[in-house]
MARSERO-206058 format. One record per residue: y, x, z of N, C-alpha, C in turn. Coordinates in steps of 0.1 Angstrom, whole numbers, plus 5000, padded with zeros to 4 digits. Example, Ala and Ser with C-alpha at 12.3 -4.5 7.8 and 13.67 -1.06 7.14 Angstrom:
% residues 2
494351325078495551235078496751325078
497851285071498951375071500051295079
//
This chain:
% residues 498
498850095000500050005000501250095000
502250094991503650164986504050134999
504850255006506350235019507250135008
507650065014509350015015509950075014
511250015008512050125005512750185018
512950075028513550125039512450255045
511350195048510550335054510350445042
510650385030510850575019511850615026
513450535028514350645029514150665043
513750595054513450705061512850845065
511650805056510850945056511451045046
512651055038513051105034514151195040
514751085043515351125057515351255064
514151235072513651305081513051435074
512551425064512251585055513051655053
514951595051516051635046516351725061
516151645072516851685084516151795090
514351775086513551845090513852015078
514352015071514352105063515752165069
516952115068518052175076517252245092
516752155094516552235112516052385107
514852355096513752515100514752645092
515552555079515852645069517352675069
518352595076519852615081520752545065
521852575065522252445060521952495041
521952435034521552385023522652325013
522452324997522752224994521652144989
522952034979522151924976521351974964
521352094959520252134948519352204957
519452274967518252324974517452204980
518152114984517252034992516851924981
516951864968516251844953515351934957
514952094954514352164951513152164961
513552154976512652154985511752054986
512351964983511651814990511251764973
511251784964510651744951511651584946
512451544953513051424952513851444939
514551304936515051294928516251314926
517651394920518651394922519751274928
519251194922519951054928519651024945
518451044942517751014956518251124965
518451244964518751314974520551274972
521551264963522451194969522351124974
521950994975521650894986521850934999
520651015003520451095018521351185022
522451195016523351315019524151235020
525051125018525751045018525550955029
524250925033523850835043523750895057
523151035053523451135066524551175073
525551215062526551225066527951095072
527451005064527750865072527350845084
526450885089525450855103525850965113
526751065111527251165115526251275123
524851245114524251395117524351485105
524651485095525351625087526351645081
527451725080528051775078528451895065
529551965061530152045049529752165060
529152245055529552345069529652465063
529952495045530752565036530152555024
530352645013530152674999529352765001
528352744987527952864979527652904965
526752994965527353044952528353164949
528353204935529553324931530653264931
530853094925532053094925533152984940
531852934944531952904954533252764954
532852654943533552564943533252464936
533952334937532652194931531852154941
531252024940530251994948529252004948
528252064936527152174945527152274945
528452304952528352434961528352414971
528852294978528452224990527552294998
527452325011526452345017526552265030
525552185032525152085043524952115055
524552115065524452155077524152035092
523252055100523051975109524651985117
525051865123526651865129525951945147
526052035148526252105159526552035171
527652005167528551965182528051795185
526851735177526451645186525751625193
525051695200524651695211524751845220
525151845234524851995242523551995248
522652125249521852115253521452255265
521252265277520652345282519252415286
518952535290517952565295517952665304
516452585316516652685326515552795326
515952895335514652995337514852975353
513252875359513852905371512553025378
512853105387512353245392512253175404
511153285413511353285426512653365435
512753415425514153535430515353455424
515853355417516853315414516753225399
517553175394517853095382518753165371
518653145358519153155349519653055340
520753015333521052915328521452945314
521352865303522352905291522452735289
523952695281523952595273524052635260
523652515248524152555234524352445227
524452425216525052285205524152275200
523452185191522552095190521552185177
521952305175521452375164520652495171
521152525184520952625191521752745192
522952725188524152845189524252875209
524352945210524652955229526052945227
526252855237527552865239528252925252
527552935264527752985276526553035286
526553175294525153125299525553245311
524453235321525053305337523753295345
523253365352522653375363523153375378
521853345387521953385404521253425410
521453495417520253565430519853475439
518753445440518753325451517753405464
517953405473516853495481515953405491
515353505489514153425498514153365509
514953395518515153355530516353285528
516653195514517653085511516952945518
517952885524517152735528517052635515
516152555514515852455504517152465496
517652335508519252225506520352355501
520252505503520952605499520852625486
519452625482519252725472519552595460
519052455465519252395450520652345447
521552375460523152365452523752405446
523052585450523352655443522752685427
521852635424521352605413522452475403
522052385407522752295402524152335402
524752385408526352445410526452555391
525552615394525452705385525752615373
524752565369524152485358525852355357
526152355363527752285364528352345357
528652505361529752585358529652655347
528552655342528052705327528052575318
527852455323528452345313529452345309
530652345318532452375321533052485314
532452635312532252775304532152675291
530852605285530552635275531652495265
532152425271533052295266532452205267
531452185270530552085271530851955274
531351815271531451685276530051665284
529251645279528151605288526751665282
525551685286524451745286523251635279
522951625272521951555263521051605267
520051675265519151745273519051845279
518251885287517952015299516552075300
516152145296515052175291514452325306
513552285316513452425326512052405324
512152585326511152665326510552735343
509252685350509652665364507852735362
507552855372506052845376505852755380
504452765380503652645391503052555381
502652435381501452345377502552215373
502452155364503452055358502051925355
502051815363501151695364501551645350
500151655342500151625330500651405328
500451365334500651255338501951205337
502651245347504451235350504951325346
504651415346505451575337506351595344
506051595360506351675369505551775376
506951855380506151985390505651995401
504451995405503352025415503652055427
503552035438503352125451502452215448
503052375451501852475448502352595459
501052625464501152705475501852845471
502752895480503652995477504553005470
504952925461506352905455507052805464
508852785460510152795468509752655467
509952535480510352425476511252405467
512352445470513652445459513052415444
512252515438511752445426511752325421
510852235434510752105432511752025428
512552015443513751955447514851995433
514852115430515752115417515952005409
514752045401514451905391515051775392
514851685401515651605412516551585410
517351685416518651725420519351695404
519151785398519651775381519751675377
518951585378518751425374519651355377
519951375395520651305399521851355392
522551475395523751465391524251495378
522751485367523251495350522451355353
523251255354522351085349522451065336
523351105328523051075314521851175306
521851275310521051385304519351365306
518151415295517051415294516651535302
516051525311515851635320513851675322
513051775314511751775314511751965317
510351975324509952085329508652125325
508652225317507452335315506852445322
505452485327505552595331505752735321
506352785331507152905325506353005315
504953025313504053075308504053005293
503652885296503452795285505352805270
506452815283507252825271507852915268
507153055270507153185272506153205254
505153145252504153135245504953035230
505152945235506152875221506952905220
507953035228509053145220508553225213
507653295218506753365207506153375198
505453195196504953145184505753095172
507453045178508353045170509253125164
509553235174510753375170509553465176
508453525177508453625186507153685177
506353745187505153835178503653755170
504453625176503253555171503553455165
503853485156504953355147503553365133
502253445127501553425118500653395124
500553335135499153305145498953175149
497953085145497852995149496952945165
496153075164495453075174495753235186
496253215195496453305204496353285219
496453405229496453385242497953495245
498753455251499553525255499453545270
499453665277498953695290500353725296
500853655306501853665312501753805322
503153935323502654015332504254035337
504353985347505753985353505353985369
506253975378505853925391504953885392
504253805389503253745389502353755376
500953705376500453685364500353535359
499753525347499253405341499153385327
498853315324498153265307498653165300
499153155288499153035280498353055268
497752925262496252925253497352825243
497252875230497252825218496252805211
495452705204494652695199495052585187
494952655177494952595161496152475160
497452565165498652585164499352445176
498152435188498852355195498652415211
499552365220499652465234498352375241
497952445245496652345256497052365272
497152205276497652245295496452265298
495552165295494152125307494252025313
492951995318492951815326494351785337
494651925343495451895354496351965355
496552065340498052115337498052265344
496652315342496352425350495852505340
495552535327495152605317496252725321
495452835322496152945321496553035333
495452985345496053015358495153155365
495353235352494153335353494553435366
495853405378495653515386494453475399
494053355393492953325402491553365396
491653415384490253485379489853605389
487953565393487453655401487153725391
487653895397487453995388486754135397
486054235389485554345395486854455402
487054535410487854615413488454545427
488154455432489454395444488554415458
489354385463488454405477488154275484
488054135477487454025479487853925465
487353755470487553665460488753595461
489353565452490353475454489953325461
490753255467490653065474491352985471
491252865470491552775460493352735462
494052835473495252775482496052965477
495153075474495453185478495453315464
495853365456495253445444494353595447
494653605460494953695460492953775462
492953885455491353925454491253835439
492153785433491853775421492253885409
492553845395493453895389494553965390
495553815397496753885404496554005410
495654025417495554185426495254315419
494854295410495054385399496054405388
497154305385498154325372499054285379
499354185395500854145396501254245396
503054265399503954325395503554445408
503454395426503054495431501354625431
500654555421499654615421499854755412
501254675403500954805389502254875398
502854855406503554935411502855035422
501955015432501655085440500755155429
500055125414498855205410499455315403
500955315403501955415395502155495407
502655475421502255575428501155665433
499655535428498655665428498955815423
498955805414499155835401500455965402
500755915411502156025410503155995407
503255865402504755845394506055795406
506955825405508055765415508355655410
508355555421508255385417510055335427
509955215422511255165428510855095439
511955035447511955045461511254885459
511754795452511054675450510154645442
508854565445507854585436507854465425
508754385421508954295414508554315399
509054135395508654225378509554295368
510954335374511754405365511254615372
511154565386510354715392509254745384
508054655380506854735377507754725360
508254645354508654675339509054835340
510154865351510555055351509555105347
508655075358507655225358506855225348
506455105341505555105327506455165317
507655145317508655185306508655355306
509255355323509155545323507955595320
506755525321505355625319505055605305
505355555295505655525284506455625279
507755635280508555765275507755905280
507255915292507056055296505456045291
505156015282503455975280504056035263
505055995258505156015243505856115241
506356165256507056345254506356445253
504956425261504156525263503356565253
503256715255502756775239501856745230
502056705216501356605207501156485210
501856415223501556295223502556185213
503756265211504756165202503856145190
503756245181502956225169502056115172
501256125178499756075183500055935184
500855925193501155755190502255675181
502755735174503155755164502055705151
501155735149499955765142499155615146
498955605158498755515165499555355161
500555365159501855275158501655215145
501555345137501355305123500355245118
498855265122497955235120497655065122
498255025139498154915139499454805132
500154825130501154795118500454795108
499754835104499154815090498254735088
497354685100496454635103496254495105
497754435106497854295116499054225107
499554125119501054065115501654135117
503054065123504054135121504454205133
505154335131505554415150506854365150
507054335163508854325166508754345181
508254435189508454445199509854475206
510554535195511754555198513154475192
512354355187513354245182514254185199
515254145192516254135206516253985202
516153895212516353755212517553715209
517853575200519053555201519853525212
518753495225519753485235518953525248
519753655255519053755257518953635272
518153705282517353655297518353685303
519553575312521053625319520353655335
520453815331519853815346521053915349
522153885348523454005351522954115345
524554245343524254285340522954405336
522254435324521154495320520954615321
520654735325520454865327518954915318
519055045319518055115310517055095313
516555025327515354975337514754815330
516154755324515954625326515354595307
516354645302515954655286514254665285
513754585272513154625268512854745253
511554815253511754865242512254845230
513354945222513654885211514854785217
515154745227515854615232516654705242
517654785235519254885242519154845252
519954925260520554945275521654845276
522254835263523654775265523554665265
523854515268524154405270524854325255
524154265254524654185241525054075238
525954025228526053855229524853795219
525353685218524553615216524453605199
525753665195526053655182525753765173
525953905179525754045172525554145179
525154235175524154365183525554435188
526754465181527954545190527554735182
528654795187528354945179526854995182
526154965169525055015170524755165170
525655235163525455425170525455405180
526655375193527055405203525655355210
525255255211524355195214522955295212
522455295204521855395201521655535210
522755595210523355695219522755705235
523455575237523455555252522155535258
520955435245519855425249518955575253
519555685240518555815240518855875254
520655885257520355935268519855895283
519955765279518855655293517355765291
516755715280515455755282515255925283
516656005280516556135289516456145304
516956085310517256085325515956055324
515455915323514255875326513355955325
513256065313512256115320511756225326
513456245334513456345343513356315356
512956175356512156145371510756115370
510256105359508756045356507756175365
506956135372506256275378506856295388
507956235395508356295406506656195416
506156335426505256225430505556135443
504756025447504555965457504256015465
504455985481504156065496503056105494
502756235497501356325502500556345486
501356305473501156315458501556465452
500256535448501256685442501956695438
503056745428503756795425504056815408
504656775402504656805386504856985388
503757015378503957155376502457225386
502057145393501157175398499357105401
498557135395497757065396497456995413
496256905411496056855425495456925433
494757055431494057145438494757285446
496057255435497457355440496957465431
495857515424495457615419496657695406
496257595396496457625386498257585384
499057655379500457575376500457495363
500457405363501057365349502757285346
502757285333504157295325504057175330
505857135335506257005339505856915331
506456935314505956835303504656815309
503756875305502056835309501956725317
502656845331502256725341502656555339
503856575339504556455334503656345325
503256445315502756335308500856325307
500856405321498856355323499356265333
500356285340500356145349500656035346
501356045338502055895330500755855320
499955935313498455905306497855785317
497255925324496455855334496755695340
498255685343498555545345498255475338
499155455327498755325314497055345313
496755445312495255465312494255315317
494855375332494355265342494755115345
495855105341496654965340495854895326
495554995317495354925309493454905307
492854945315491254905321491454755329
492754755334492754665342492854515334
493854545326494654415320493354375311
492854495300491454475295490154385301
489954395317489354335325489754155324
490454125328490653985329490653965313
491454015298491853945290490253965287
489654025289487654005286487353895285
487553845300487453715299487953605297
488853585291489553515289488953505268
489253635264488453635248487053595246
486053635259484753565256484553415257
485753345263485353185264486153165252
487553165249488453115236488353185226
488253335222488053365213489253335204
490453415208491553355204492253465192
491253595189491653665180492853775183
493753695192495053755197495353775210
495953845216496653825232497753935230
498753885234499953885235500053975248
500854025255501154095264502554055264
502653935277504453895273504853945290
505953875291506653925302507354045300
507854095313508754235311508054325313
506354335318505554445312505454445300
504854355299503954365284505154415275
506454365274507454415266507854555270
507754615281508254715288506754865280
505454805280504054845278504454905263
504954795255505554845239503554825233
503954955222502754935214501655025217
502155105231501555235236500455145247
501155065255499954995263499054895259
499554815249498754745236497554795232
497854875227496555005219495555035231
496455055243494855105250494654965257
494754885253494154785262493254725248
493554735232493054685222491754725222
492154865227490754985222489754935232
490254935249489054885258488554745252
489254665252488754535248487854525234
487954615228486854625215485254715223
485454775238484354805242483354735250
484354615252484054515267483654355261
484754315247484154215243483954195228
482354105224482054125213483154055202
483954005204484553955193486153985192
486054015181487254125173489054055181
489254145183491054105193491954195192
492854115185494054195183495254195197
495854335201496554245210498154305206
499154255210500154255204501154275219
502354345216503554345229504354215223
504854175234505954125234506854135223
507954065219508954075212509854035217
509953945229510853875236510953885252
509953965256509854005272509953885280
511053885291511153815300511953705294
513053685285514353625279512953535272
511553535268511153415263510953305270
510853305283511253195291512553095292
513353135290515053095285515053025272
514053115264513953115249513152975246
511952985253511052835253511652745258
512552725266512552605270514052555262
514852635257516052625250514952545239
514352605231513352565215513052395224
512552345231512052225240512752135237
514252195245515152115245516152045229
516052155225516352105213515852055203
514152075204513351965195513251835200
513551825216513751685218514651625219
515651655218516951625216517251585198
516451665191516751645179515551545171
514651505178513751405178514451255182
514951275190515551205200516851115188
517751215181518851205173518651135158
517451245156517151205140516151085138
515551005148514850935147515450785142
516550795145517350655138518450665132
518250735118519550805113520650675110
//
């Protein structure tokens, strides 16, 4: 049975609008060209669209750049604002942006631990106020947060879950109450960590992947044949409770700990870098253990023939796979104040960026080499009662600082990366997902040096073939996923009744 003509033009419609969102604005011969329609017919929809005040002129093109198809179309931006949050145990992150995804304002807070509830979520909400007010905002059409913990598949709300901040909860709430006009929904932070990456990040040719969360904490998000899977109860991916070999008991159904977690959270890879010799930071969080993977990383590729070697390495798997961007910079970076050479990811400068352009890229450049000089003139400083760079552990033999530096920084990733290999084992023998991602501000921090050795153990540990991949987006894909949320429901929401 033929559509009607009303349901043709709306499905036409929506191909027009759906083609502006993926491909930016257009004209009316590109979008003829795209959508196979008729010239008449795609006048119609440009005339009707723009009547309905979702598109707009938003310039010319072409050489000569004049007449009406040169026209270039465009979704109208400024109808709707949209935010997103990153909320942490350590604090909140906010950005707002216009209905295309431009940022238009965005700010972070520290929230501490020993903040009370009723404290911490005004200060949230306060925030999220004063970054609407920054960005011009009339009012908030959708709000899109990115929150650990368990999200009840049911209500598509967030869970009471042992050891995260009440505040979390209560947030949510809170927002509602005092954005009543605004669409306010919550993801766990894993899961939209995973659809930043499947949209802008390393996994954008992959329909099937596992992205293994390695930040303060651990966890998992499962793509399977291009759709996110929660689970019965919104718990897919809660792998720091995987019982694993190496701990010194089991995890409990209230507690992680003797799981996973105790091997990859942020404090485990930090105390296993002071095995090891490495000088670690005073907090063991996940921008602390991002440092120390980053410094044993530089002082791992200084050491003699190691540059080449992974170099060699780098190239090989580039040649092998999709695409690398570990060092692609998001369009809108993770506002966690200002960024330092600790905080950056690989490939992803020291210097702080907007949202619009990278800024003097020599200078920049510059500043990063001499970050990762300093850096790796502390790599090898050792831990208490730890020998000495330049000296073996027997005190015998002297060796060249380089060396040391870089057998100790070896030996770490070495071991970190037996570790991570461990859990993603199991995780590849039940899904078989072809892929794992290494996201978070390790995994981004790891680059393509800790990738490879965790690729190589896992081709020893499980029978079916796994590529694994760094980050492209580190910690900022949390910000990033729930921003993409917001504005496909928002734009769902808009274009549904043109």
């Amino acid at each position: 049975m033929p559509a009607s003509p009303s349901t043709a033009r709306a499905i036409n419609d929506r191909l027009a609008l759906r083609l502006l969102q993926d491909e930016g604005p257009l004209t009316a011969g590109q979008l003829k060209q795209l959508t196979g329609l008729s010239r008449p017919t795609v006048a119609d929809l440009v005339e009707r669209l723009t009547a309905s005040g979702l598109i707009e002129v938003v310039g010319e093109a072409g050489a000569r750049r004049r007449g009406p198809n040169a026209k270039l179309y465009g979704i109208v931006a400024g109808r709707a604002q949209l935010a997103a949050l990153d909320v942490r145990t350590e604090g909140v992150a906010v950005l707002v942006s216009d209905l295309v995804g431009r940022v238009l304002a965005e700010a972070s807070v520290p929230i501490g631990g020993d903040t009370g509830t009723g404290p911490a979520v005004e200060q949230a909400v306060t925030l999220v106020e004063r970054v609407v007010k920054e960005a011009g905002a009339d009012r908030l059409h959708t709000v899109g947060i990115g929150a650990p913990g368990l999200i009840d598949p049911a209500s598509g709300e967030l869970r009471d879950s042992t050891g995260l901040p009440e505040w979390h909860r209560r947030l949510v709430a809170a927002l509602q109450e005092r954005l009543p006009d605004a669409r306010v929904s919550v993801e766990n932070e894993t899961n939209l960590a995973a659809l930043a990456e499947q949209r802008e990040g390393v996994a954008r040719d992959r329909d099937t992947f596992v992205l293994l969360w390695l930040g303060h904490g651990t966890g998992a998000a499962v793509v399977l044949d291009g759709a996110l899977r929660r689970g019965a109860s919104g718990g897919t991916g809660e792998i720091g409770f995987l019982p694993v070999p190496g701990t010194t008991g089991l995890p409990s159904a209230t507690d992680c700990e003797g799981g996973f977690h105790s091997l990859a959270g942020a404090a485990a890879i930090v105390a296993l870098a002071g095995e090891h010799g490495l000088s670690v930071p005073p907090h063991s969080d996940g921008p602390g253990a991002a440092a120390v993977v980053r410094e044993a990383v530089l002082a791992a590729a200084a050491g003699p023939g190691r540059a080449a070697e992974a170099g060699d390495e780098a190239g090989r798997r580039s040649g092998s796979g999709g695409p690398r961007e570990a060092g692609r910079e998001p369009e809108a970076g993770h506002a966690r104040g200002a960024r330092s050479a600790h905080e950056a990811g690989p490939g992803c400068e020291a210097l702080p960026r907007t949202a619009g352009g990278s800024g003097d890229e020599p200078r920049v450049r510059d500043d990063a080499r001499a970050g990762e000089e300093a850096l790796l003139g502390r790599v090898g400083e050792p831990a208490s009662g730890a020998p000495r760079a330049g000296r073996s552990a027997s005190g015998q033999a002297p060796l060249a600082p380089d060396a040391a530096r870089a057998g100790a920084a070896d030996g770490f990733l070495d071991a970190l990366a037996e570790r991570l290999a461990v859990g993603a084992a199991s995780v590849v023998a039940v899904l078989d997902p072809g892929c794992v991602v290494l996201g978070g501000e390790v995994g981004q921090a790891g680059g393509e040096a800790l990738a490879a050795r965790v690729e190589e153990r896992l081709r020893r540990m499980a029978p079916l073939p796994t590529e694994v991949r760094p980050s492209g987006l580190g910690g900022a894909a949390v910000l990033r996923g729930a921003l993409l949320t917001a504005r496909e429901s928002a734009q769902a929401e808009l274009f549904g009744r043109p």
